[in-house]
C-alpha positions, -999 to +999 in steps of 0.1 A: -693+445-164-695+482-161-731+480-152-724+457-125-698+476-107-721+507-113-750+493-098-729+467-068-711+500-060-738+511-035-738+472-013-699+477-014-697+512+003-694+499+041-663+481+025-648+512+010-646+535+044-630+505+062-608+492+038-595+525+027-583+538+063-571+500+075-552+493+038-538+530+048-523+517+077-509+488+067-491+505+038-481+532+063-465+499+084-450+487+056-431+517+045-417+521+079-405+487+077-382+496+044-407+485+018-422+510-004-456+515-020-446+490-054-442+465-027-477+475-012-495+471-043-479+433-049-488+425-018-523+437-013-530+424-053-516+387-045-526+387-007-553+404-003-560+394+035-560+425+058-546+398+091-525+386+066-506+418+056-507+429+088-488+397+101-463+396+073-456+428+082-444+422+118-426+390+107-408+410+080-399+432+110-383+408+127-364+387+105-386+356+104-381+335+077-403+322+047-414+287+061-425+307+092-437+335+073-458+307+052-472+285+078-485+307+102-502+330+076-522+297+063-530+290+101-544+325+108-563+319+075-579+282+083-607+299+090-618+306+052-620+268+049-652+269+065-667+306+053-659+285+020-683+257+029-711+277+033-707+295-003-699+262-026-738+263-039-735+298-043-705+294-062-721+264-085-716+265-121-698+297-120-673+291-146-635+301-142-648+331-124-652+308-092-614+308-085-608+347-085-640+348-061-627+323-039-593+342-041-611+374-031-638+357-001-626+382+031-649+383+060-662+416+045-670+402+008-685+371+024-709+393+050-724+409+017-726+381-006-742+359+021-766+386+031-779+412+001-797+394-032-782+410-065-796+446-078-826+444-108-806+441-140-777+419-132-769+384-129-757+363-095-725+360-111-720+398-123-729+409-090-707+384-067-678+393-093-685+428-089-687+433-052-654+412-052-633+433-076-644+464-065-635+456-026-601+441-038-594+477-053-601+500-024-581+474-004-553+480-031-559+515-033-554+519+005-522+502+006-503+521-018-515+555-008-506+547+028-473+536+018-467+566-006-479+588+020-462+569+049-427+578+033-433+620+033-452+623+065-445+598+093-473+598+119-485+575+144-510+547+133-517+536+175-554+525+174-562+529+135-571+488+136-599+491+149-610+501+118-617+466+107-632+454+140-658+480+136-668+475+104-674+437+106-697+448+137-717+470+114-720+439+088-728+417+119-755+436+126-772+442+091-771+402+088-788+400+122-818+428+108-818+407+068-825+374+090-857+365+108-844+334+116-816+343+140-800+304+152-774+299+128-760+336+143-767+326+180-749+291+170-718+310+159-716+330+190-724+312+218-701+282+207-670+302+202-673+317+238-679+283+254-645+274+234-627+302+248-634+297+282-627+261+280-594+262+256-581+298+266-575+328+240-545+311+226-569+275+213-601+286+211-606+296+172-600+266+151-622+242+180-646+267+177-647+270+139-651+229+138-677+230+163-697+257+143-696+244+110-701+205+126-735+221+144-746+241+106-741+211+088-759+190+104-789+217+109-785+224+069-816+208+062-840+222+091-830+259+076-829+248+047-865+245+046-873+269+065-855+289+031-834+316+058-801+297+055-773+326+060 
């Protein structure tokens, strides 16, 4: 296992300076909103959803309760339903190490597992395992030094979530240079903006999510054999 991490350490880098600064922030929120940094590592080890956290944290804030809490956290999360689809032959025959990679499938993991081929030396497994553990613990480790930190210094976190936008454009564009075959991105792009201006900002996603994976799936077998699926 040690060789894996060593050698999936470089393809998990990108991860590291985003999740490092973002997990900062949210522990520096959640300090500020009474919890302290043993709270931040429970939550970022169980969670582990950067949206997630974030939107726990504002609901703590206000006094919503569980059920609310609950339910809107799954809705904000639908959309790892379908990221889910388009990983269940990667996941095949596995072993128990499926469910702790499902567990840990954020839009980051899944932009490098579905792009980069494992390193010389390793197997698929190893390497998907690897990249998954080792992004869970800078996620962790962010948390709970923004929390410590949060309650000595107080400072002003205004714009530090963009963090995460900008690094998913980053993996977006790597994807776009690993791929000749560029329709399964235009599919997921143009779709979702059709939504939006039909449906509003408020209805857009989860339309355009069915729409996207409805269009893949039934296009699976034309890039299939074309061998270029994403």
């Amino acid at each position: 296992m040690l060789k894996a991490l060593r050698k999936s350490f470089k393809y998990s880098l990108p991860i590291l300076f985003g999740y490092i600064p973002l997990g900062f922030a949210f522990g520096v929120m959640l300090q500020a909103a009474g919890y302290n940094a043993i709270w931040a590592f429970f939550m970022c080890v169980v969670i582990f959803s950067g949206t997630g956290q974030y939107l726990i944290v504002s609901m703590l804030a206000v006094g919503a309760s569980i059920p609310s809490v609950l339910l809107t956290t799954f809705l904000l999360h639908f959309r790892y339903f379908f990221y889910g689809l388009s990983m269940i032959d990667r996941y095949h025959r596995i072993g128990g190490l499926k469910w702790y990679l499902i567990f840990g499938l954020t839009d980051e993991t899944y932009a490098i597992l579905s792009t980069e081929k494992p390193p010389e030396g390793i197997t698929r497994q190893a390497f998907y395992a690897a990249v998954t553990f080792l992004n869970h613990c800078y996620w962790i480790i962010g948390g709970v030094l923004g929390a410590l930190v949060g309650g000595i210094l107080p400072f002003s976190t205004k714009g530090i979530e963009f963090v995460m936008t900008a690094l998913f454009s980053i993996l977006v564009v790597e994807q776009w240079k690993a791929h000749k075959n560029h329709l399964p991105a235009l599919i997921g792009f143009v779709l979702p903006i059709i939504s939006l201006v039909i449906l509003g900002a408020d209805n857009f996603l989860i339309p355009a999510l069915l729409a996207v994976s409805v269009v893949l799936m039934c296009m699976k077998p034309i890039l299939d054999k074309e061998g270029r699926l994403l």
